[in-house]
C-alpha positions as CSV (number, residue, x, y, z in Angstrom):
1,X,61.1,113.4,77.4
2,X,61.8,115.5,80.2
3,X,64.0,113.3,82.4
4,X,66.6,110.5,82.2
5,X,64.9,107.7,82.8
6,X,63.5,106.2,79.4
7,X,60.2,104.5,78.6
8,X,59.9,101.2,79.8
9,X,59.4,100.1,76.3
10,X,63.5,101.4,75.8
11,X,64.8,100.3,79.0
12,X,63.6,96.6,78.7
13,X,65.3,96.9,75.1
14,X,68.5,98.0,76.4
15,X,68.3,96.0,79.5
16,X,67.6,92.7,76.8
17,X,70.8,93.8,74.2
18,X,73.1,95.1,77.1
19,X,72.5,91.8,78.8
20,X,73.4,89.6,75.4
21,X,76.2,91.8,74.3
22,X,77.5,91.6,77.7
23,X,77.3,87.8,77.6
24,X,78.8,87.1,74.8
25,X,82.2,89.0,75.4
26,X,82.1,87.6,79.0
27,X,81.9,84.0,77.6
28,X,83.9,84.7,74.3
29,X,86.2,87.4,74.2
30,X,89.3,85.2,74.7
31,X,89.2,85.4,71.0
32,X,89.7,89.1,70.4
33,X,93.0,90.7,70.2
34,X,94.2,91.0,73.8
35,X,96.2,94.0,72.4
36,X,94.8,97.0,70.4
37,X,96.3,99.2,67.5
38,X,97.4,102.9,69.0
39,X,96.3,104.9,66.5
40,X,95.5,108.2,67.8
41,X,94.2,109.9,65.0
42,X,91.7,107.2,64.6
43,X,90.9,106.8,67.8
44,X,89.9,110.3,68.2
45,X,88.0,110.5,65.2
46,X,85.5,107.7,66.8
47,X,85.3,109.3,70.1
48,X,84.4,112.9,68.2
49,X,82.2,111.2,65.6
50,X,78.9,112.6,66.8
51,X,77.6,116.1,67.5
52,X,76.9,116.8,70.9
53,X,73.8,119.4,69.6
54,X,72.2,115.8,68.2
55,X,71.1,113.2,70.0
56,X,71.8,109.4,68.9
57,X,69.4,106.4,68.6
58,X,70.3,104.6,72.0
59,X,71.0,101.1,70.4
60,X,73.5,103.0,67.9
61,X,74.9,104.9,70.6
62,X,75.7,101.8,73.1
63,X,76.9,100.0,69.6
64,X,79.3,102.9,69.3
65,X,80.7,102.7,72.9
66,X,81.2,98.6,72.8
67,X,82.8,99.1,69.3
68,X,85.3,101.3,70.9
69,X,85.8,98.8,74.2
70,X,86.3,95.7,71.5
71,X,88.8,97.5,69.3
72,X,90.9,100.0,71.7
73,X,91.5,98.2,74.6
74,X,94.1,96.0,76.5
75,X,92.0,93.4,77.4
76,X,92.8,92.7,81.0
77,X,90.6,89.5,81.0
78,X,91.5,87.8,78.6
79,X,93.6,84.9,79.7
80,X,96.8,85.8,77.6
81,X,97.6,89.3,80.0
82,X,100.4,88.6,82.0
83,X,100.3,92.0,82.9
84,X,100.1,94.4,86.1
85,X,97.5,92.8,88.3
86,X,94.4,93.3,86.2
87,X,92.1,90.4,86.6
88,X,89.1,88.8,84.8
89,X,86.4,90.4,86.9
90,X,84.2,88.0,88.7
91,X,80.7,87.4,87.9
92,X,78.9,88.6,91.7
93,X,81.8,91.3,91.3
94,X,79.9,92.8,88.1
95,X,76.5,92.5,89.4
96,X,77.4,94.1,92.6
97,X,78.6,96.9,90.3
98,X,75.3,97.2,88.3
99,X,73.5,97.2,91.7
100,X,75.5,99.9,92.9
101,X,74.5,101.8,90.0
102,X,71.2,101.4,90.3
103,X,70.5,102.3,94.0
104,X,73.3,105.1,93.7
105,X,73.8,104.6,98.1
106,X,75.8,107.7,99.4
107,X,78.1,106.6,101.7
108,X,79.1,109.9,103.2
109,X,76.9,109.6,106.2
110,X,76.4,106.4,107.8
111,X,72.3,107.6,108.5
112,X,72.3,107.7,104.2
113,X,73.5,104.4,104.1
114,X,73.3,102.1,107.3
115,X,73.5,98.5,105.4
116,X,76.1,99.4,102.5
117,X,78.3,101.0,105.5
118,X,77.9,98.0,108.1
119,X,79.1,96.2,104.9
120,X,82.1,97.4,104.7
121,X,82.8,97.8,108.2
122,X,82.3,93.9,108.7
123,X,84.6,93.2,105.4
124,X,87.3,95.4,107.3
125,X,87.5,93.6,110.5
126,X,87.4,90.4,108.6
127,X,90.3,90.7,106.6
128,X,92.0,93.1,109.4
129,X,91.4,89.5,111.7
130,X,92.9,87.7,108.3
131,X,96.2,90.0,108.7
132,X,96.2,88.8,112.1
133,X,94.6,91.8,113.7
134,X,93.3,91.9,117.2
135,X,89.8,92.3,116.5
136,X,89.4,95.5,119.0
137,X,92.1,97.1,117.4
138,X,90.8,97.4,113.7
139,X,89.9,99.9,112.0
140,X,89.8,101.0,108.4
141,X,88.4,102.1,105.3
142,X,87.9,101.2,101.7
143,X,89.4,103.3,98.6
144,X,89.7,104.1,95.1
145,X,92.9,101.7,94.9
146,X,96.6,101.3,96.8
147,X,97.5,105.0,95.7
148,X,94.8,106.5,98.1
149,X,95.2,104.0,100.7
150,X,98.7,104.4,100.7
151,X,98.6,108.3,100.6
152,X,95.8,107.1,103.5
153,X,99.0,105.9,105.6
154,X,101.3,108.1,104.8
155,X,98.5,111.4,106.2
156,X,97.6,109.2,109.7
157,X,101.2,108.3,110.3
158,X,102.1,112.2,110.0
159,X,99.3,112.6,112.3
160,X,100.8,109.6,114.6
161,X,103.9,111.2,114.9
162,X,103.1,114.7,114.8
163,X,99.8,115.6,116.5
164,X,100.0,118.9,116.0
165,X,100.4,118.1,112.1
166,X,96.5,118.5,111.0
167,X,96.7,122.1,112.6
168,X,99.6,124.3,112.6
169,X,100.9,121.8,109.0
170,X,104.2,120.8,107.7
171,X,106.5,123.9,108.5
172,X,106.0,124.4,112.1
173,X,106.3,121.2,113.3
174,X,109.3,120.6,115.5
175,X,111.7,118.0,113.1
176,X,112.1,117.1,109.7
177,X,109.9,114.1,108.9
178,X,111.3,111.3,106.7
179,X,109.9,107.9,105.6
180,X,111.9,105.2,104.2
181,X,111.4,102.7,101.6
182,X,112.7,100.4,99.0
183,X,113.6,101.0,95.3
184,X,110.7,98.2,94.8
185,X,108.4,100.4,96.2
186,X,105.1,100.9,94.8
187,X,105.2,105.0,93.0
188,X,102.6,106.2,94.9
189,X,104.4,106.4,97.9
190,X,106.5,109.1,96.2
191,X,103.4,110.7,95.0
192,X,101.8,110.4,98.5
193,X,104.7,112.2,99.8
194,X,104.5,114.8,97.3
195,X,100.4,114.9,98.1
196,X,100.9,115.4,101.9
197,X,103.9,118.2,101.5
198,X,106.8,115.9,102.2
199,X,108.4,116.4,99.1
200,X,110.5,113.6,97.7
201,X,113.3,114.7,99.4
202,X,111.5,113.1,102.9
203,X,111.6,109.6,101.5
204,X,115.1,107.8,101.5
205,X,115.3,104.7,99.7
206,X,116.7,101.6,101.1
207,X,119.0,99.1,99.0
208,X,118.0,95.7,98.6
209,X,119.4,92.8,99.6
210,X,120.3,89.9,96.8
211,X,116.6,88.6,96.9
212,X,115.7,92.3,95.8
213,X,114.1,92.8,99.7
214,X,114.6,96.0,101.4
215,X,117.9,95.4,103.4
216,X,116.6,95.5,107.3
217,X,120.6,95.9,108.0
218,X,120.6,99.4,105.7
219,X,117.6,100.5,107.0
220,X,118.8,100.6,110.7
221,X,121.5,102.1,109.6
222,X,120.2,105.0,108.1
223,X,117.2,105.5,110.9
224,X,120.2,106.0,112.9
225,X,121.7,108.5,110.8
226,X,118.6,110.4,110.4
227,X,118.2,110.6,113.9
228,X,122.1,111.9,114.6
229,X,121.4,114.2,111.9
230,X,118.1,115.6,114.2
231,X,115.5,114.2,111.6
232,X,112.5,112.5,113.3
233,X,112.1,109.1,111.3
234,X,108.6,108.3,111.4
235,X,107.3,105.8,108.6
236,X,108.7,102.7,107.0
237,X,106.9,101.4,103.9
238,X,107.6,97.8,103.5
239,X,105.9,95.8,100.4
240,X,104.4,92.6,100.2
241,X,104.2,91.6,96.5
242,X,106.2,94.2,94.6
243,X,105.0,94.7,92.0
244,X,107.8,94.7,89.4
245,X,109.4,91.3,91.3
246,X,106.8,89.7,93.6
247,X,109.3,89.8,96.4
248,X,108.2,90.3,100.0
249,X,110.0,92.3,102.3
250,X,111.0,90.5,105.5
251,X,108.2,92.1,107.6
252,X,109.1,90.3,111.3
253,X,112.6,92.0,111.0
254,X,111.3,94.9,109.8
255,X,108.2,95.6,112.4
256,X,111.3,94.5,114.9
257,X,113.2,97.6,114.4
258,X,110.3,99.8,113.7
259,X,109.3,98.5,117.3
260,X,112.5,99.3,118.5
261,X,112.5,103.2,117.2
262,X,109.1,103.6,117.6
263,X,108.4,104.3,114.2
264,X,105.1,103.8,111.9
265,X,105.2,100.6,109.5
266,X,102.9,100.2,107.0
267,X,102.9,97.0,104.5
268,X,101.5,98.1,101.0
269,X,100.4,94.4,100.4
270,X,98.3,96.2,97.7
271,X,98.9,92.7,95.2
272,X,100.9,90.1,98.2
273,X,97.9,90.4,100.7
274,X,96.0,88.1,99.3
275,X,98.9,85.3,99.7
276,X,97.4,85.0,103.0
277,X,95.0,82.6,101.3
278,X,98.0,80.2,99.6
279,X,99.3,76.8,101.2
280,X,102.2,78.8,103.1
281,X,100.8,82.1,102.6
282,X,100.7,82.5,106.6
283,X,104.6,82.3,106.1
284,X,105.0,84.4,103.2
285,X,103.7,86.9,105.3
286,X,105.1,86.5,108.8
287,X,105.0,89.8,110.5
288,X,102.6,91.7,108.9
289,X,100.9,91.9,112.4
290,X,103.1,94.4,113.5
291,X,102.2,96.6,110.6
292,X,100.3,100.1,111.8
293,X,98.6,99.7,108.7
294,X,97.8,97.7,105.5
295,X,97.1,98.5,101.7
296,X,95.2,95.5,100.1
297,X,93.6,95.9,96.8
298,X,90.9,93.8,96.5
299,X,90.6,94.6,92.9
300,X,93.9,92.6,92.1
301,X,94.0,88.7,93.6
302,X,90.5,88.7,94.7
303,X,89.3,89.4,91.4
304,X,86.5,92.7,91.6
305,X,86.2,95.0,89.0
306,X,88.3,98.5,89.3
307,X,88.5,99.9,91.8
308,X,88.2,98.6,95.1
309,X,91.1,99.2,97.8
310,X,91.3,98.4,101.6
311,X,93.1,100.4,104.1
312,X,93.3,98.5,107.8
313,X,94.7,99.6,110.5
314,X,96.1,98.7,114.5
315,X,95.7,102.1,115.8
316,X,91.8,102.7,115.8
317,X,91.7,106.1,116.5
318,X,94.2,107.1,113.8
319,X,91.6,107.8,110.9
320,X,89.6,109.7,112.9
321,X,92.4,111.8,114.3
322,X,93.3,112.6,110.5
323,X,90.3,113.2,108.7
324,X,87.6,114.3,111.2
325,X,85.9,117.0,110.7
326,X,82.2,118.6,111.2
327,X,79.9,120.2,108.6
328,X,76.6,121.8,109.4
329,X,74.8,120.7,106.4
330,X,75.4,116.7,106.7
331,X,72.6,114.4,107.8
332,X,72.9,114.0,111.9
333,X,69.9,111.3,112.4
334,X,72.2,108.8,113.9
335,X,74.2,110.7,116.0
336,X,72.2,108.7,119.1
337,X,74.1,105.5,117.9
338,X,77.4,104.1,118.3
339,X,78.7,104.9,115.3
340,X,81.1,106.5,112.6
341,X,80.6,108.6,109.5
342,X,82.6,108.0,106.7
343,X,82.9,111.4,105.4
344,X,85.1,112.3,108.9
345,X,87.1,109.2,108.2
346,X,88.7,109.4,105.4
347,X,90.3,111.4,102.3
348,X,86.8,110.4,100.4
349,X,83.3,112.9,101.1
350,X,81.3,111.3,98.7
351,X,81.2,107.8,98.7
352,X,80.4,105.0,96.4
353,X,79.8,101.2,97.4
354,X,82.7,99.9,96.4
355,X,82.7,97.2,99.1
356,X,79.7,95.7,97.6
357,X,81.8,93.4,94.9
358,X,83.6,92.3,97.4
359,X,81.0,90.9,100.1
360,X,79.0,89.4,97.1
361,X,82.0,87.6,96.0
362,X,82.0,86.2,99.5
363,X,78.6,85.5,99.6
364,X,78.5,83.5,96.2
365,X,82.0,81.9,96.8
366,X,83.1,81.8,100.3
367,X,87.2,81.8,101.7
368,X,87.3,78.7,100.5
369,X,86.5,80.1,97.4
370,X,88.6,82.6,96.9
371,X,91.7,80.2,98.1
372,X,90.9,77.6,95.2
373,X,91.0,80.3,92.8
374,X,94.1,81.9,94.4
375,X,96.1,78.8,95.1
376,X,95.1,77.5,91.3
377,X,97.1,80.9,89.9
378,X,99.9,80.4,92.4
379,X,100.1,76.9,90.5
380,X,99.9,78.1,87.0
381,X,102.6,80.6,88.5
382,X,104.9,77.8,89.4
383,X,104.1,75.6,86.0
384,X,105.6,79.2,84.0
385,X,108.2,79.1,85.4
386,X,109.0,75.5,85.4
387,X,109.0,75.9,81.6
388,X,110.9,79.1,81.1
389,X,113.3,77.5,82.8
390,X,113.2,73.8,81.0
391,X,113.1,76.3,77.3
392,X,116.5,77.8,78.5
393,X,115.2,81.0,79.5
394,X,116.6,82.2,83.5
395,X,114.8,83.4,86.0
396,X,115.9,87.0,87.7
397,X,113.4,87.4,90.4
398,X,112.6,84.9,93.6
399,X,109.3,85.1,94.5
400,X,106.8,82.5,95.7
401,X,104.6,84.3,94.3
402,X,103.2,84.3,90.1
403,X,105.7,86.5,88.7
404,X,108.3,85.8,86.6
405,X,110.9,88.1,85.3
406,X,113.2,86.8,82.8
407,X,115.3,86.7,80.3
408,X,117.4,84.9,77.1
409,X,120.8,84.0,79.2
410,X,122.9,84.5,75.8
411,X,121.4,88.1,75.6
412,X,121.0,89.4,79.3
413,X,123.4,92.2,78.7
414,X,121.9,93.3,75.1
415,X,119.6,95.4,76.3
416,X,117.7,95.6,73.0
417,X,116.9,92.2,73.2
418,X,113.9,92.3,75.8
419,X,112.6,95.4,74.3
420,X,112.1,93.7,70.8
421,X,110.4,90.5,72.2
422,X,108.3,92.5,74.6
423,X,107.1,94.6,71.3
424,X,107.0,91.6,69.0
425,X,104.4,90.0,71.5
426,X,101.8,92.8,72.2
427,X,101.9,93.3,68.1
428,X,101.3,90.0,67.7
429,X,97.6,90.7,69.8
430,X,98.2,87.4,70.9
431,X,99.9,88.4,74.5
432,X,100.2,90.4,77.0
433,X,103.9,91.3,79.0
434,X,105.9,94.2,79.9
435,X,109.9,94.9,80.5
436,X,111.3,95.5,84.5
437,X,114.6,96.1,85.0
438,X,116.6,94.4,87.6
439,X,120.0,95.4,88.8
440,X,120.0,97.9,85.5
441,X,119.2,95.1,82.6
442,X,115.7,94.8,81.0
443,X,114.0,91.2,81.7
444,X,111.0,90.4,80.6
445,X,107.7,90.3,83.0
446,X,105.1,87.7,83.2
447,X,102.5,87.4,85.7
448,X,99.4,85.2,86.6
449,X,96.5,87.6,87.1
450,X,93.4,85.8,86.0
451,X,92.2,82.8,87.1
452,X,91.1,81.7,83.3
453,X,94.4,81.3,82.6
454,X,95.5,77.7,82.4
455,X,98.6,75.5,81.1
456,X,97.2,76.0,77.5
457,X,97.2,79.4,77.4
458,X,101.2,79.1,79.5
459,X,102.1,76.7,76.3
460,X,101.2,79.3,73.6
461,X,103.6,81.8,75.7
462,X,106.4,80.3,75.6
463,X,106.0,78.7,71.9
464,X,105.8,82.7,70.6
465,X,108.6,83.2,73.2
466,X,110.8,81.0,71.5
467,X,109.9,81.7,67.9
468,X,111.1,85.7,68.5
469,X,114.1,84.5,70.2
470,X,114.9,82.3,67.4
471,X,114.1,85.1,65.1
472,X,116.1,87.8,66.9
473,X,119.2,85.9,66.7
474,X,118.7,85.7,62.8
């Protein structure tokens, strides 16, 4: 064989066990540990268990790799994670990803790829119009996830503020740059900062109010004191759906006084975006119009397999500003048309589909669609917390939003406590949760994130819940 392709006779057999396999855990594997054993040792050993010099029978090879998927993985879709914003991927969502494969579009230059690009320029100015967007004004691009479109934000509001930025860089430019944001703050922001030269010592963090909001009162106050001090303020990061809390910042206040200093705001509503769908979600998310920009991860709420990312923005020319630039080499056969390439748009050259899973997903399903789905989580949401809190656990976080973090009452301040449920329930492979600390004491985190899970699954929670607790104080 002197190319990749297979016989015919293989690929149909693949194409036939893949398919099977691939049914079967989709329709079953709620009954698989949603928790794997970390054993290193063991897990290297299967990863290094063939020689590289000899090639392996396919169907033994792709029994190898699901082996290792079944038995070392957190499984994000099962119904039991009540983790960090993994979802059970859709079904057009998969397909569009097996599609993707198979055509292999490059979306570096729009000529390559005219229909997969007009694809995800129409799914930008749809849900730029959904975050209230004049439609003239949007503009945007999709990406790996919220870290690059937030590091996407942080590079185009330097430019913004500092023209001269993408020429002359970081040390000439004529003040000190600093962006401010809240201790709920997604950690790619400090990474962004880090990326684009800031150093962390640009980003000043905001306190919170009692709702655990970035305080609009502390932030004006210390935009003022940058500015006496002869540092040019030039970005606020607000957050719509933290992700540790759920808690939305109070964007109207906010864009208010980046209005009033002329400053860039950009709402990482990375998980909270997709409120905009919910019965009050327009309310949740009052003022996010006045945002320069938006991260929303359409691989969280909207369901899409990893990774998909949008970043939208007011300021149309921004992206263009930041990334352009010109290269000899790349296809030119629509530079007659009205139109952008990618590559000059954005910190991605090469370019995958990635918008593909979405505009399937909206194809097969429709907004209404995806608000059923969103508004039946929000609901499972509210019914968690309804029964934490009628089992005597207490809430810590206020969020309209499915996340609850929580805690025993009787041992708030033991801050062992949290730690040893939290590791009971992953060990027991029958849950998923994680530990977030709030005002320095460990609660407990639980979140809807698929839209499988239902009261049944909420009911098994808190039984095990309530087992370690009675066990711990034994």
């Amino acid at each position: 064989m002197s190319n990749f392709d297979l016989t015919s006779q293989s690929r149909h057999f693949i194409w036939e066990m893949i398919t099977k396999e691939m049914e079967l855990h989709y329709e079953q594997g709620v009954n698989e540990r949603v928790t794997p054993d970390l054993n290193l040792e063991e897990i290297q050993s299967m990863v290094s268990k063939y020689d590289p010099n000899q090639p392996v029978p396919y169907e033994e090879a792709i029994r190898h790799v699901l082996e290792g998927m079944k038995k070392y993985i957190v499984h994000t879709p099962d119904p039991n994670y009540y983790g960090l914003f993994n979802p059970r991927s859709s079904f057009p969502g998969i397909i569009a990803d097996l599609i993707t494969a198979v055509y292999n579009p490059q979306l570096a230059a729009w000529s390559h790829s005219p229909f997969p690009n007009e694809v995800e320029n129409y799914l930008v100015r749809l849900f730029g119009k959904k975050f209230n967007y004049r439609d003239e004004d949007i503009d945007g691009v999709f990406a790996t996830g919220g870290a690059e479109a937030n590091l996407t934000a942080v590079l185009a509001a330097l430019n913004h503020a500092f023209p001269e930025y993408s020429n002359i860089g970081l040390k000439n430019i004529s003040a000190t740059p600093v962006l401010y944001c809240s201790e709920e703050t997604h950690h790619s922001v400090l990474r962004a900062a880090r990326i684009a030269g800031l150093g962390f010592d640009a980003v000043k963090k905001v306190s919170l109010d009692h709702s655990l909001r970035m305080d609009p009162i502390d932030l004006a106050h210390q935009i003022e004191k940058d500015i006496s001090s002869g540092n040019h303020p030039f970005m606020v990061i607000a957050t719509a759906g933290a992700t540790g809390t759920g808690v939305i910042d109070e964007l109207k206040r906010i864009g208010e006084i980046c209005a009033e200093y002329n400053i860039w705001l950009h709402t990482d509503a990375a998980y909270g975006g997709a409120a905009i769908f919910l019965e009050g979600g327009t309310d949740m998310l009052d003022g996010i119009e006045m945002s320069h920009s938006i991260t929303f991860d359409v691989h969280k709420w909207l369901s899409v397999p990893m990774c998909a990312s949008m970043f939208i923005t007011r300021e149309k020319e921004v992206l263009g500003e930041t990334f352009r630039i010109t290269a000899d080499y790349m296809p030119k056969e629509a530079n007659q048309l009205d139109i952008v390439d990618p590559y000059t748009h954005s910190i991605q050259w090469s370019r995958r589909f990635t918008g593909l899973k979405l505009y399937l997903s909206l194809l097969f399903f429709g907004w209404e669609g995806f608000r059923k789905t969103i508004q039946h989580q929000a609901d499972i949401g509210d019914y968690l917390k309804k029964e934490l809190a009628g089992h005597g656990w207490k809430l810590y976080n206020t969020t309209l939003l499915p996340v609850a973090c929580f805690n025993a009452p009787e041992h708030h301040e033991d801050q062992k406590f949290a730690k040893y449920l939290c590791d009971r329930v992953i060990q027991s492979g029958k849950a998923w949760i994680s530990i977030y600390q709030i005002n320095g004491r460990n609660t407990l985190r639980a979140c809807i994130t698929n839209y499988a899970t239902g009261k049944k699954e909420i009911d098994n929670l808190i039984e095990l819940l309530n087992t370690l607790r009675e066990k711990y104080k034994k």
